[in-house]
C-alpha positions as CSV (number, residue, x, y, z in Angstrom):
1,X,24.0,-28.8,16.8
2,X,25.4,-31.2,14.4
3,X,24.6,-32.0,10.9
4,X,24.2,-28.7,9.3
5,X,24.7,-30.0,5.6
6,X,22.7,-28.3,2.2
7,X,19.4,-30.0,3.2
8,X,20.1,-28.0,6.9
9,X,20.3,-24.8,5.3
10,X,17.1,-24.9,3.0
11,X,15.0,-26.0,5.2
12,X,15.6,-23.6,7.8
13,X,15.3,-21.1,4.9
14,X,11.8,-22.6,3.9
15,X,10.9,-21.9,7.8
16,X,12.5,-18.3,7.9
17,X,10.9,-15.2,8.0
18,X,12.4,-11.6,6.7
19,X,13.3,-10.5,10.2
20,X,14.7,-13.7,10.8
21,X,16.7,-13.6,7.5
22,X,18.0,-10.4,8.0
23,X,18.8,-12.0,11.8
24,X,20.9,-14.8,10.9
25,X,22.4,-12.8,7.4
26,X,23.4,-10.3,10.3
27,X,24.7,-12.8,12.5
28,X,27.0,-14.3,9.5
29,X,28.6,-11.0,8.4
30,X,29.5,-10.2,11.7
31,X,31.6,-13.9,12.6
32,X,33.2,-12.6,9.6
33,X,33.9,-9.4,10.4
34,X,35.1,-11.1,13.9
35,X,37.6,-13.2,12.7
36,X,39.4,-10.6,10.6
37,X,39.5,-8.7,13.5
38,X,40.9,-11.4,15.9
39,X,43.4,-13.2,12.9
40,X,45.2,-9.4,13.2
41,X,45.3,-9.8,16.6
42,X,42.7,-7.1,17.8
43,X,39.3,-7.2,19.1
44,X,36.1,-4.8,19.2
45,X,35.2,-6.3,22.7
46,X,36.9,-3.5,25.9
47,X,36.0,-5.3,29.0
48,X,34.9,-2.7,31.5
49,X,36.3,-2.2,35.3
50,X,34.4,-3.1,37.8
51,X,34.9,-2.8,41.5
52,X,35.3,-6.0,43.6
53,X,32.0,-5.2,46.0
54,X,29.7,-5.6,42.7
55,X,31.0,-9.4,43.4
56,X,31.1,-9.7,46.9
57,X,27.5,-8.2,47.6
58,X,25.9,-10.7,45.2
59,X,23.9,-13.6,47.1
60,X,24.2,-17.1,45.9
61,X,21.3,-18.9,44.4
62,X,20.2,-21.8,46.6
63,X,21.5,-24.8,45.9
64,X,19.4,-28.2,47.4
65,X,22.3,-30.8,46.9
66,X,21.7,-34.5,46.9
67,X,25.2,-35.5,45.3
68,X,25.9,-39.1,45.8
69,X,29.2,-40.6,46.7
70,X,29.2,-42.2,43.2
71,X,28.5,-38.9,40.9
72,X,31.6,-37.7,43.3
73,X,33.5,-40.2,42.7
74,X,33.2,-40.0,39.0
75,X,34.4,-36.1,39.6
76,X,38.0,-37.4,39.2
77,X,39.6,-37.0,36.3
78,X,40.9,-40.3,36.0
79,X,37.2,-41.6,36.5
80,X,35.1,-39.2,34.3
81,X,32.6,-40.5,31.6
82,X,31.0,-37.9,29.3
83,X,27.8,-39.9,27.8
84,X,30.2,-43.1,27.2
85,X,32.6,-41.7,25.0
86,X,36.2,-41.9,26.2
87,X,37.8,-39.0,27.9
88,X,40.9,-39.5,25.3
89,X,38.7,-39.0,22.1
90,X,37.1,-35.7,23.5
91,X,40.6,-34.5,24.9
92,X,42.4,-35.1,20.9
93,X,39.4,-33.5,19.4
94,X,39.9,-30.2,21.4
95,X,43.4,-30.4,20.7
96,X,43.0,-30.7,17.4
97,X,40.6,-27.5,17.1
98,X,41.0,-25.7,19.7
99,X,43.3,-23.0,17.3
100,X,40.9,-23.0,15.0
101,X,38.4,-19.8,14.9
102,X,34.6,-21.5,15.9
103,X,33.2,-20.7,12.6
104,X,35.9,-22.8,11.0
105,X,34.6,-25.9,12.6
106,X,32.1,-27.8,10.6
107,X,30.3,-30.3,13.8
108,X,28.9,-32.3,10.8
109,X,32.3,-33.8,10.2
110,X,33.1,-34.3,13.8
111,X,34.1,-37.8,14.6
112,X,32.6,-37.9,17.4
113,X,28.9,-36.9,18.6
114,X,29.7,-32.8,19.2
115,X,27.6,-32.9,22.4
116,X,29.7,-35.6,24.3
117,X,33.3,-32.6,23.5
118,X,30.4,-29.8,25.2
119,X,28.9,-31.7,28.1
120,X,33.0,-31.3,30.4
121,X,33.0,-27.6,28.9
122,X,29.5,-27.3,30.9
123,X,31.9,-27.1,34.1
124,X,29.7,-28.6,36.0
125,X,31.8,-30.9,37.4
126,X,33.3,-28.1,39.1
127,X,30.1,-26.6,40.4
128,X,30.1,-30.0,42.0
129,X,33.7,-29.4,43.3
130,X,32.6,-26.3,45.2
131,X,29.1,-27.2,46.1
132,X,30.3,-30.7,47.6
133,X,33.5,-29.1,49.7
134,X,30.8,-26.9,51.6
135,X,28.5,-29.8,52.2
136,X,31.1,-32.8,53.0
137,X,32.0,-33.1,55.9
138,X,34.9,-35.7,54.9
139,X,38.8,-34.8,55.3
140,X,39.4,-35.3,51.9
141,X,37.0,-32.7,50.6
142,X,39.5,-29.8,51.8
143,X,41.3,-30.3,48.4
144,X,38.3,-29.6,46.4
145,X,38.6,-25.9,46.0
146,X,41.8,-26.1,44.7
147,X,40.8,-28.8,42.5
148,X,38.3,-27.0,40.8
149,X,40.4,-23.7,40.8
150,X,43.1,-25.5,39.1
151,X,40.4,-26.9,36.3
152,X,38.8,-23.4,35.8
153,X,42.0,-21.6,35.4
154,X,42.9,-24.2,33.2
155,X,40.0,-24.4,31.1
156,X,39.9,-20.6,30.6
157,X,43.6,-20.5,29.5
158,X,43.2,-23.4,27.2
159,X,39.8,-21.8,25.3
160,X,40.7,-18.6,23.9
161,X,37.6,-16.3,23.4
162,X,36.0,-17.7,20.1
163,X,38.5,-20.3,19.2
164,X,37.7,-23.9,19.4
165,X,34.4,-25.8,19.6
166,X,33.2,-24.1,23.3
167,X,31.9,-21.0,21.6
168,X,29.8,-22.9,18.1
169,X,26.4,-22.8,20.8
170,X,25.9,-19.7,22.6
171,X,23.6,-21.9,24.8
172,X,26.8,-23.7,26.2
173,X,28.5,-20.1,27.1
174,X,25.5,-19.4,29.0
175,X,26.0,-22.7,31.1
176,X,29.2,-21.9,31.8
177,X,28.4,-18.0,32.9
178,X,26.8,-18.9,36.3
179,X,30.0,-21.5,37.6
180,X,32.6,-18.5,36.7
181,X,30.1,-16.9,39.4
182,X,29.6,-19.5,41.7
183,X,33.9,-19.7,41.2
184,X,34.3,-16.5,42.3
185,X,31.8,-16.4,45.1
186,X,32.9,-19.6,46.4
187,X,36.9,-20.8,45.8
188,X,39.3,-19.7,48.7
189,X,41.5,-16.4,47.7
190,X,42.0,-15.7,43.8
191,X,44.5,-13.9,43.2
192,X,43.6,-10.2,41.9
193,X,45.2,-11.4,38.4
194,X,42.9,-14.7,38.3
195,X,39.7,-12.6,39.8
196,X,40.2,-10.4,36.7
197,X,40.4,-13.6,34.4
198,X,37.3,-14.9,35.3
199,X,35.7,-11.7,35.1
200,X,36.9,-11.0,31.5
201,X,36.0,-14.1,30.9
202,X,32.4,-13.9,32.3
203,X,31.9,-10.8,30.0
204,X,33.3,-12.4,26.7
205,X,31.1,-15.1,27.3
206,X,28.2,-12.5,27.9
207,X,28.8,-10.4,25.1
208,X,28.8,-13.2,23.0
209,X,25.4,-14.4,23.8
210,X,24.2,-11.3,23.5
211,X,25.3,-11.1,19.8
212,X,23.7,-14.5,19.1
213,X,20.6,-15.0,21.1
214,X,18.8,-18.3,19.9
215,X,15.6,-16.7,18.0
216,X,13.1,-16.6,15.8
217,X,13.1,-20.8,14.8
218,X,15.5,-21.4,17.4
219,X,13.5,-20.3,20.0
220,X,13.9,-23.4,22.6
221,X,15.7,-24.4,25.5
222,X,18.8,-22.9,24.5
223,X,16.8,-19.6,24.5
224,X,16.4,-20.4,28.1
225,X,19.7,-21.2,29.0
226,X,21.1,-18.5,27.1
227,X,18.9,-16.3,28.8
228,X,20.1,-17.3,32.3
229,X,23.7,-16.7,31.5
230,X,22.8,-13.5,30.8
231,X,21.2,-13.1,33.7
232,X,23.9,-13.8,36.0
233,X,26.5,-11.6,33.4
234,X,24.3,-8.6,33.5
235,X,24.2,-8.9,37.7
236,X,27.6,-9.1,37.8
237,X,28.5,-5.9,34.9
238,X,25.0,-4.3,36.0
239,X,27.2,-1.0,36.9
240,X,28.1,-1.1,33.3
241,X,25.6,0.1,30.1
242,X,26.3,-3.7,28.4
243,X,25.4,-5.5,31.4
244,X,22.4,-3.3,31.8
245,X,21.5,-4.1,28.5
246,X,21.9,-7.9,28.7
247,X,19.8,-8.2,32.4
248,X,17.0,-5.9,30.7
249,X,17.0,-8.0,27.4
250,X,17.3,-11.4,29.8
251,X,14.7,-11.0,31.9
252,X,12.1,-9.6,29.5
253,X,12.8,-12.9,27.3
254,X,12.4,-15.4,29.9
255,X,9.2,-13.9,30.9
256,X,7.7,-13.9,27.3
257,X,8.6,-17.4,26.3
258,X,7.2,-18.6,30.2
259,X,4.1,-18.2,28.4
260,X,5.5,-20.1,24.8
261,X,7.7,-22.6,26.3
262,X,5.3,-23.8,28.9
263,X,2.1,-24.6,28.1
264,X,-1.1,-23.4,29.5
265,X,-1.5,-27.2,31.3
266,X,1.7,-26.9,32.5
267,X,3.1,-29.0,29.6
268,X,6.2,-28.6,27.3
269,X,6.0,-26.8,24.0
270,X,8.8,-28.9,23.1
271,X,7.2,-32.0,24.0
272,X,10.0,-33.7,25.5
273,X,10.2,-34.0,29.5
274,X,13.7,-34.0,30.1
275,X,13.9,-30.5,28.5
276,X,10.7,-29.7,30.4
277,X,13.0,-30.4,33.7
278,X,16.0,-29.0,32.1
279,X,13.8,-25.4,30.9
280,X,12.1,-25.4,34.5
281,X,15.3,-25.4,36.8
282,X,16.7,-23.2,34.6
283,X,14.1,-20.6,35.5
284,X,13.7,-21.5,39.1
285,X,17.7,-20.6,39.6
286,X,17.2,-17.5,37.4
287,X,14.5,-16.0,39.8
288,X,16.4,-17.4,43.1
289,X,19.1,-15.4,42.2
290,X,17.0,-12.2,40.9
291,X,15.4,-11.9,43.7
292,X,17.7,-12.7,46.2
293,X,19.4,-9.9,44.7
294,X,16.7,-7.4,44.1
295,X,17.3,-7.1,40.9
296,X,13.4,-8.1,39.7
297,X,10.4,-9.1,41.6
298,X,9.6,-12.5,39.7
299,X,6.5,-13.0,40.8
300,X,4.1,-12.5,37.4
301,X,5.8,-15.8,36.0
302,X,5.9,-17.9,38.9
303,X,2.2,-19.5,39.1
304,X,3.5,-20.5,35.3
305,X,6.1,-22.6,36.6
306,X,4.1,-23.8,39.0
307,X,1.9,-25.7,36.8
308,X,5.1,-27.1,35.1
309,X,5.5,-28.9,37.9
310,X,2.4,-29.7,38.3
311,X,2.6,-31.1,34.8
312,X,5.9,-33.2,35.6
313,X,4.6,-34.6,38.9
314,X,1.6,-36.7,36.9
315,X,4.6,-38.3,35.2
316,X,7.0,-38.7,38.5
317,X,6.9,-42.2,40.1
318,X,7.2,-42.4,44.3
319,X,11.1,-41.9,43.4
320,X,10.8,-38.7,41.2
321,X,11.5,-40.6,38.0
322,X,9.9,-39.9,35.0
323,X,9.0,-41.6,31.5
324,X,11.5,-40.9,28.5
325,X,9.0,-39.2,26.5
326,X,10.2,-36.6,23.7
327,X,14.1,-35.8,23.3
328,X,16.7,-36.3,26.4
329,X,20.5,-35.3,26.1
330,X,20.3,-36.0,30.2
331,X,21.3,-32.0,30.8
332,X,21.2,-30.2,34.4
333,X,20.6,-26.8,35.3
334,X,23.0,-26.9,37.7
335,X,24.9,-30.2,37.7
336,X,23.8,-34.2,38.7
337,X,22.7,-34.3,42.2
338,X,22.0,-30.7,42.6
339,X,19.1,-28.3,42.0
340,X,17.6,-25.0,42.3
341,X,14.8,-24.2,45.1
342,X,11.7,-25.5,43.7
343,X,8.1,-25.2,44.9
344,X,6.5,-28.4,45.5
345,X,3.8,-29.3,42.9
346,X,0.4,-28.5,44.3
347,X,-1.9,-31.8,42.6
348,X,-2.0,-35.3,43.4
349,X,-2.3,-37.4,40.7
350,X,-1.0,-40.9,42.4
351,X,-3.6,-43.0,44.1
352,X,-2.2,-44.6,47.7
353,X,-5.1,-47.0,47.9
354,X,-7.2,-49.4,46.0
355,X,-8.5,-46.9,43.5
356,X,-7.2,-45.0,40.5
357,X,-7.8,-41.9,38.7
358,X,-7.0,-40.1,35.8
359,X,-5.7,-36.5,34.2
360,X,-5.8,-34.9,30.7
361,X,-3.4,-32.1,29.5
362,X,-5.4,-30.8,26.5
363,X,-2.6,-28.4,25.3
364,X,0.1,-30.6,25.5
365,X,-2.2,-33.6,24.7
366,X,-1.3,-36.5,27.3
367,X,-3.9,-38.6,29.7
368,X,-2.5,-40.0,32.6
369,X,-3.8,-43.1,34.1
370,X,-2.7,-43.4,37.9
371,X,-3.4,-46.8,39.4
372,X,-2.7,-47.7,43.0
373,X,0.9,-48.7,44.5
374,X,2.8,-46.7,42.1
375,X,1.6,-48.0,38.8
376,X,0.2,-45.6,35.8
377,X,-0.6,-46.0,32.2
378,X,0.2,-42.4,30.0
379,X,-1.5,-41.7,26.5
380,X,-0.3,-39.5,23.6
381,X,-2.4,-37.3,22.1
382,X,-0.8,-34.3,21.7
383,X,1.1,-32.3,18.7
384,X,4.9,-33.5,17.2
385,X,6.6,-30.5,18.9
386,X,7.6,-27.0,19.1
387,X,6.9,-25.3,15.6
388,X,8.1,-24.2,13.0
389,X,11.3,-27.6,13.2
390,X,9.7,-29.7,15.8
391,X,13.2,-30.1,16.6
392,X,13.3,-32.1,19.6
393,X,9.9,-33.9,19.4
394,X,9.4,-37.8,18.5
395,X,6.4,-39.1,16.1
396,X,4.9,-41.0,19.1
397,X,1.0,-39.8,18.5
398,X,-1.0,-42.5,20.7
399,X,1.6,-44.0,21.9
400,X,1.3,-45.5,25.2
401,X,3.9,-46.4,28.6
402,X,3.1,-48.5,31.3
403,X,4.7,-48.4,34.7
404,X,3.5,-51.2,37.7
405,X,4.7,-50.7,41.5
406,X,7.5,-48.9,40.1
407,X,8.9,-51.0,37.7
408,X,8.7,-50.2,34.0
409,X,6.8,-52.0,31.8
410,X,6.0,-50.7,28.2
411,X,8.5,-48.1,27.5
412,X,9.5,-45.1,25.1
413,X,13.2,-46.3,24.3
414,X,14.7,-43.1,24.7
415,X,17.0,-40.8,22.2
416,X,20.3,-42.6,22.1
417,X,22.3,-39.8,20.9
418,X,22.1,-36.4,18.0
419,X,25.1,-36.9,16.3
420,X,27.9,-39.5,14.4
421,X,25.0,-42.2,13.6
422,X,22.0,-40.8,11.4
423,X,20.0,-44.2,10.7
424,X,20.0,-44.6,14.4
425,X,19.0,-41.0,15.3
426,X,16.3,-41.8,12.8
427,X,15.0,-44.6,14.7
428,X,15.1,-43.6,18.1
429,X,12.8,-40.9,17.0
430,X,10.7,-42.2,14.9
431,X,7.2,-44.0,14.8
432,X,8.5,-47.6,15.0
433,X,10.6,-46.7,17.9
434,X,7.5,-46.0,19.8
435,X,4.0,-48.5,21.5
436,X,1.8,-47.1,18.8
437,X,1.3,-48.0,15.0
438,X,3.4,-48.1,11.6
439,X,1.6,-47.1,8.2
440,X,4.3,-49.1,5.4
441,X,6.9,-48.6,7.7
442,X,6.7,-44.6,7.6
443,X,7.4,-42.4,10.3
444,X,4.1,-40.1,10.9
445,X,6.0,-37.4,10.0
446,X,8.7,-36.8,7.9
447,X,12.5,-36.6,9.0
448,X,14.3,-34.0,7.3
449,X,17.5,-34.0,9.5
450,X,18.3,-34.9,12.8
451,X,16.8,-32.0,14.4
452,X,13.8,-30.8,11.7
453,X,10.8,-32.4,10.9
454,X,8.4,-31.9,7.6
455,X,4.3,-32.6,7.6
456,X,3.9,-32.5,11.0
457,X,0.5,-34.7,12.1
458,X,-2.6,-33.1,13.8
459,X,-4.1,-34.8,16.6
460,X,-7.5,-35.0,18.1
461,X,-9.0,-35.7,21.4
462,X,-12.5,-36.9,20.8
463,X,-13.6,-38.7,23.4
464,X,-13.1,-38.7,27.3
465,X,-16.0,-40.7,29.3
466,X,-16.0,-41.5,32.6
467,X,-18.3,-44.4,33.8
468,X,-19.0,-45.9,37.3
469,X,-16.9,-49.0,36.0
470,X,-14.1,-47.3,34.2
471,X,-13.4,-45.1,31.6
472,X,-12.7,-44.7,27.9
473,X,-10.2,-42.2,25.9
474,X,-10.1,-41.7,22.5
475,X,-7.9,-39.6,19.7
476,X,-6.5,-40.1,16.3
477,X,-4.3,-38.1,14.3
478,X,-3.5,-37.8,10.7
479,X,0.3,-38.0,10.3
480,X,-0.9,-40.8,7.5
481,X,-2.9,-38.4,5.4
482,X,-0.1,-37.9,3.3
483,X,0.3,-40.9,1.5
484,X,-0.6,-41.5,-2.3
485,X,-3.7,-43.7,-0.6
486,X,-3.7,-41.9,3.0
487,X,-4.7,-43.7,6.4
488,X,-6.2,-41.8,9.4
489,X,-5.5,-43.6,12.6
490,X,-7.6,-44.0,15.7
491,X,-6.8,-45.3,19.0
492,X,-9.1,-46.0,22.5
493,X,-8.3,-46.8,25.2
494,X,-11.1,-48.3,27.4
495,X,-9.6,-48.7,31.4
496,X,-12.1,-51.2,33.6
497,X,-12.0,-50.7,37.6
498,X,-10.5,-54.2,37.8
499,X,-6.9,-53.2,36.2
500,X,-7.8,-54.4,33.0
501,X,-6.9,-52.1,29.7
502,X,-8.2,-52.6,26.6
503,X,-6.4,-50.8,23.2
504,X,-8.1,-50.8,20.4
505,X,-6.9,-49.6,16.9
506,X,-9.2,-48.3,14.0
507,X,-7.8,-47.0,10.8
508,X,-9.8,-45.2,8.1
509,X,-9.0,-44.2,4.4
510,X,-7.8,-46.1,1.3
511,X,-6.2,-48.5,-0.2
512,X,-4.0,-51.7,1.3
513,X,-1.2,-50.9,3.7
514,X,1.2,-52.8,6.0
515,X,0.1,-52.1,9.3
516,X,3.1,-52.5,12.2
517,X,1.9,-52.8,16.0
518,X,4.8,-52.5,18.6
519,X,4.9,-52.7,22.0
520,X,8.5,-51.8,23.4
521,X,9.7,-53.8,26.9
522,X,12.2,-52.3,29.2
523,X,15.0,-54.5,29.0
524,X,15.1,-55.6,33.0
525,X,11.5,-57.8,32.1
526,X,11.3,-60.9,30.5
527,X,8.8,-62.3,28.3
528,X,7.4,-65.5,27.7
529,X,3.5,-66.7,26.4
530,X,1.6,-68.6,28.8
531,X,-2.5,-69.5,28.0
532,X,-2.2,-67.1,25.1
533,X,-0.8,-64.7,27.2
534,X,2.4,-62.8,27.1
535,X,3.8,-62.8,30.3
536,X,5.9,-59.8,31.0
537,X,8.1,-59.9,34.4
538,X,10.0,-57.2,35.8
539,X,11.9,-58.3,38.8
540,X,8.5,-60.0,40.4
541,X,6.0,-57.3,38.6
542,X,4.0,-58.9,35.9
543,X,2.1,-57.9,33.5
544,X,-0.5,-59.9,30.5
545,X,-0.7,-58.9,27.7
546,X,-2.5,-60.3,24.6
547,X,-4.1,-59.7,20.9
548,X,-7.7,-60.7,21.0
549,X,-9.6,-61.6,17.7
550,X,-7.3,-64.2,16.3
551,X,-3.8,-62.1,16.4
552,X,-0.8,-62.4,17.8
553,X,2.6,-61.1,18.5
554,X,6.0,-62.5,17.8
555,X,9.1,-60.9,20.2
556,X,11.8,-59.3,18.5
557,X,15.1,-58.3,20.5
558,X,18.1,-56.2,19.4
559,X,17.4,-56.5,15.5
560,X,19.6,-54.0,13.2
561,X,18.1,-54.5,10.1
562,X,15.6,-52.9,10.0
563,X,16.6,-51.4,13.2
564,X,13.6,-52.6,16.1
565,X,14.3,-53.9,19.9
566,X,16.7,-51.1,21.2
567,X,16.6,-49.2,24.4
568,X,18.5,-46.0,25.1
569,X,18.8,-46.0,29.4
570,X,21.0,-42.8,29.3
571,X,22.8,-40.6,26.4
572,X,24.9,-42.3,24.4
573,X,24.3,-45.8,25.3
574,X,22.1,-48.7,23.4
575,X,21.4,-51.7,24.6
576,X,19.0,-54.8,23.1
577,X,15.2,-55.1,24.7
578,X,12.2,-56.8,23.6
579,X,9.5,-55.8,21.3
580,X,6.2,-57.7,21.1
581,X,5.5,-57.5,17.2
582,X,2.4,-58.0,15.1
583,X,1.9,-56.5,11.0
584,X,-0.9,-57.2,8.8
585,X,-0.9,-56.8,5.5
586,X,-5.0,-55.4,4.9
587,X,-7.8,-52.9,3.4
588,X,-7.2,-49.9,6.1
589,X,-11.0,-50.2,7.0
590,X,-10.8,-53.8,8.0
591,X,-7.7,-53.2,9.9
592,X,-8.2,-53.4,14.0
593,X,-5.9,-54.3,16.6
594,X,-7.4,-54.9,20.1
595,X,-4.9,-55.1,22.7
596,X,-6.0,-56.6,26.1
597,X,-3.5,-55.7,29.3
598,X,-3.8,-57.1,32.8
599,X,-2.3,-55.4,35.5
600,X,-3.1,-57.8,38.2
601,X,-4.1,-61.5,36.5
602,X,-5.4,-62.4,33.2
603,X,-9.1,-62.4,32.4
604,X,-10.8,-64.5,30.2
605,X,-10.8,-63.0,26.4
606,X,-14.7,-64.0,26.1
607,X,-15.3,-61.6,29.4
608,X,-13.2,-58.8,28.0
609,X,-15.2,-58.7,24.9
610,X,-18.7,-58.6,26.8
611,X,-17.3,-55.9,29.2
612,X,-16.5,-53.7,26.4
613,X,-19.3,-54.5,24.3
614,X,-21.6,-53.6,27.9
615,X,-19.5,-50.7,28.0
616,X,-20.0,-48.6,24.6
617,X,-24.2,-50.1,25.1
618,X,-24.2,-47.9,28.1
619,X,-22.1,-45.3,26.7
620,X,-24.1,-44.7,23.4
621,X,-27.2,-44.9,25.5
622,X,-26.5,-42.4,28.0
C-alpha cells in the first residue's frame, strides 16, 4: 500500500532474500516491458474462447446473507460512504489517473488515503445488488439487476486493463474476480457482446495476478485473496492451459499457507483479528465453491480452519463482536452483511452462570478470561506479528481489554487509517495507543514505515496457575532491551473468584526511565473518582478501577500533542475517549504499578493486598 518512499525500498531489501530479489527484479522489468507494449497499442495477453456451458454448469458458492435495510440503503449512489471520505474526492482522483499506466502512480503522493479510491473498485456493493434482489422480497428490488449491470459495465469500460489505480494491488483484482462471476451467474440476460466483456475481463484480471502473486515478504492476506481470485478465474478458463495453471498454483498456495497463516491454536500469524476474519472467509468461499464444483476435495485443510474459529469465538461477545486487536481496514470476503458457509466453532469459552473460566493460545500468545453474563478480560502475550515486516501487527505486548455484560470497557483504540497522516498511523499502532506500559515514551518496537517494523520484542509466558480461588498469569517481553540502559518488562495478572483483578507491573534492568501506564476507555463510558475509585460507566455497566500503593491516575481525553485519548470505531474515523494516565519518573527496579479492577463493587485496598499476598503464600508453597 502506500508510502513506498527510499526508507520503503531498503528495508524491504534488508528483509529480501536472492529468490525473492530475483522475484521482485523480475516483476519490475516485466511492468516495463508491459507498458511499452500497451503505449504502442498491443498486448502479449490473447484471451482464449471458451464455450458458454463452462459458465453455466458452475454452482454458486453459498452465500448466508444478513444485509440490513441500512447497508442497502447506503447501496445508492447518492448515499455511499467509502471509510468517510467523500464520494467526490475518490471520483476526481480516478479521473485524474485513470489514463495513467499503474506503475506511473506513486500512492505515496496520493491525496487521499489509497485504500478509501480501492474499497468501491472491490464491487461489492454490487454483489450486494445481486445477492439482495434474490433475497428481497420488496417491489422495488426488481431494479437491482439492472443496477448492478449498469455499474459493472460501467466500471469495466472506465478501467482499462492496467491503467489507473485498480490494478497497483493484485490483491484488489482478485476481489473483484469472484463478483464478475457471481455477475454472470446471476444478472438477467447479458448480451453475448457484454458476456464476452466480463469474461475478458475475468482473465486479464487473472492473468495479472498470476504475474504478481504476493510472496516471499509479502506473504499475507493479500496472498489469500489473491489466491481466491484465482481460484474462481482458473474454474471459469479451467478448459484452457492458463486457467489450469492458475487453479493448480491457487489451490496448492492456500493449502500451504493454512498451515503459516493460521496458527497451530487456531490464532493469526498476522496478529490482527479482523484480518483473521477477513483470511478465514476467504477460504471458507474458496472450498464452498471447489467443492461444489468438484474441482478439489478440500478436506486436508478444513480441521485448520476450524480451529480459527475456534480461536475467534473466545474473542466474540453474545452478538459475534470482537475486540479490535491487531490492524483492521474493516474488509469482507464477500461484502457487509454477507458471508460464506461457515462451520460453527466447536469450544465454549463463555460462561452462562455464576462462574468463569479461562483459555491460553500459546502460539498466538493471548489468555482469555470469560466471566459470566457476557463479560471477559483478554491478555497479550504473544509475538508483534507476521515476520520478516510485522506489517499489520501493533506493539501491544501485555496489553489488556475488558468487556462487562456486553459493553466495552478498556479498549484497543483501533487503526484509524494506512495512509495521508503518518504521526497518526504511528500512534494508533503503537505502544502508547495500547492498556499496557511506555518505556521514555518509545514504542516496544521500532516503526520503520507504516507497514514495517524493526527490533521486533520477544515475549514469554512464564506463569499460568490455577488455584481453587482464582488464578494468576504471567509474561514479560523485551521490546525494551534495546535501549542504551535497557528495561525488561513484566506483567501478572492475578483474577480472584469474586470479580476482582489485580495487574501488577515489574520492570527489571538499568538505569532511570519514564515509565507511562495507560488505560484506554471506550468512548460511550464515563469516568469520574469516587472513594479513590475511578468509576467507569458504560450505559449502566460499571466498572472500579484504582492504583494501590499511593498512585494514581489523572484522565486525559482527545489530546494531540503528544497524541493520547483517541478511539478509531471504524476505518477512517477518530473520535476523542478517555485515557486514565499515571508516569513515574524512577530506577526501573523500584518501578511497580498495581492496578486493582472490580467488576462487580469495590473492595477495600487493605483486603486486596492480603488476598494477594495469601495468594502467592499458597502458590510458592504448593
Amino acid at each position: 500500500m502506500g508510502g513506498r518512499g527510499k526508507n520503503f525500498y531498503i528495508l524491504r531489501l534488508k528483509n529480501t532474500s536472492f529468490p525473492e530479489l530475483a522475484y521482485r527484479t523480475k516483476q519490475a522489468l516485466f511492468s516495463r516491458c508491459l507498458k511499452v507494449f500497451f503505449k504502442k497499442g498491443g498486448s502479449p495477453i490473447r484471451v482464449p474462447l471458451i464455450d458458454h456451458v463452462d459458465v453455466e454448469s458452475l454452482k454458486l458458492p453459498f452465500f448466508r446473507y444478513q444485509v440490513s435495510s441500512e447497508i442497502l440503503e447506503n447501496l445508492f449512489p447518492e448515499k455511499r460512504n467509502h471509510f468517510h471520505e467523500k464520494n467526490e474526492e475518490i471520483k476526481h482522483f480516478e479521473e485524474q489517473y485513470r489514463n495513467l499506466f499503474f506503475a506511473d502512480i506513486n500512492p505515496a503522493k496520493a491525496p487521499l488515503d489509497i485504500r478509501t479510491v480501492w474499497e468501491p473498485a472491490r464491487l461489492q456493493h454490487i454483489t450486494l445488488l445481486v445477492a439482495s434482489a434474490r433475497h428481497s422480497t420488496s417491489s422495488s428490488s426488481g431494479a437491482l439487476p439492472q443496477s448492478a449491470k449498469e455499474a459493472l459495465l460501467k466500471w469495466i469500460k472506465e478501467n482499462l486493463f492496467l491503467y489507473g489505480p485498480h490494478y497497483i494491488s493484485a490483491m484488489e483484482c482478485g476481489l473483484r474476480i469472484p463478483v464478475f462471476f457471481y455477475c454472470l451467474k446471476l444478472l438477467d440476460n447479458p448480451s453475448d457482446q457484454e458476456h464476452r466483456l466480463i469474461l475478458e475481463t475475468i482473465y486479464l484480471h487473472g492473468w495479472w495476478i498470476s504475474k504478481n502473486l504476493s510472496l516471499y515478504s509479502s506473504l499475507g492476506n493479500h496472498t489469500i485473496a489473491e489466491c481466491v481470485g484465482l481460484v474462481f478465474a482458473g474454474a471459469i478458463f479451467r478448459n484452457s492451459k492458463a486457467g489450469r495453471r492458475w487453479l493448480s498454483k491457487a489451490w496448492a498456495l492456500l493449502k500451504k499457507e493454512a498451515y503459516h497463516q493460521i496458527l497451530n491454536d487456531g490464532g493469526p500469524a498476522e496478529q490482527s483479528l479482523n484480518y483473521h476474519r477477513f483470511v478465514l472467509d476467504l477460504y471458507w468461499l474458496a472450498i464452498d465453491f471447489l467443492e461444489r464444483n468438484k474441482l478439489y476435495d478440500c478436506r486436508e485443510i478444513k480441521p485448520r480452519l476450524g480451529k480459527g474459529e475456534n480461536f475467534l469465538s473466545a474473542f466474540q461477545d453474545k452478538n459475534g463482536n470482537m475486540p479490535s486487536l491487531g490492524d483492521s481496514d474493516d474488509g469482507y470476503a464477500i461484502a457487509p452483511g454477507i458471508h460464506p458457509e461457515r462451520p460453527n466453532p466447536t469450544n465454549s469459552t463463555n460462561p452462562t452462570n455464576a462462574t468463569s473460566e479461562y483459555i491460553t493460545f500459546l502460539d498466538t500468545g493471548y489468555t482469555v478470561i470469560r466471566l459470566a453474563h457476557d463479560s471477559f478480560l483478554t491478555f497479550d502475550h504473544g509475538p508483534l506479528g507476521m515476520p520478516p515486516l510485522y506489517n499489520h501487527g501493533h506493539a501491544d505486548a501485555l496489553a489488556v481489554i475488558l468487556s462487562k455484560n456486553g459493553k466495552e470497557m478498556l479498549v484497543d483504540p483501533g487503526t484509524y487509517r494506512y495512509n495521508g497522516e503518518p504521526e497518526w498511523r504511528k500512534y494508533f499502532k503503537g505502544t502508547r495507543a495500547h492498556n499496557t506500559v511506555t518505556i521514555d515514551g518509545l514504542d516496544q518496537a521500532v516503526q520503520e514505515t507504516s507497514f514495517i517494523w524493526s527490533h521486533p520484542f520477544k515475549t514469554k509466558l512464564i506463569d499460568c496457575i490455577e488455584r481453587p480461588d482464582g488464578f494468576l498469569v504471567k509474561a514479560k517481553h523485551d521490546g525494551y532491551s534495546r535501549l542504551k540502559d535497557p528495561v525488561r518488562h513484566e506483567r501478572s495478572i492475578f483474577f480472584f473468584r469474586e470479580t476482582t483483578f489485580l495487574i501488577r507491573d515489574t520492570f527489571s534492568g538499568r538505569g532511570v526511565h519514564a515509565i507511562e501506564l495507560n488505560y484506554h476507555l471506550h468512548p460511550d463510558t464515563t469516568v469520574k473518582k469516587i472513594n479513590g475509585w475511578w468509576v467507569i460507566d458504560n450505559q449502566g455497566v460499571k466498572v472500579y478501577l484504582r492504583l494501590l500503593k499511593g498512585l494514581d491516575f489523572f484522565c486525559v481525553n482527545g489530546q494531540e500533542n503528544p497524541i493520547l485519548g483517541w478511539y478509531s470505531p471504524a476505518y477512517g474515523m477518530k473520535i476523542k475517549s478517555g485515557v486514565l494516565h499515571c508516569s513515574v519518573h524512577s530506577a526501573v527496579q523500584k518501578a511497580v504499578f498495581l492496578t486493582a479492577i472490580c467488576t462487580d463493587s469495590p473492595v477495600e485496598p487493605k483486603f486486596l493486598l492480603e488476598r494477594l499476598d495469601q495468594f502467592e503464600r499458597q502458590t510458592a508453597n504448593s
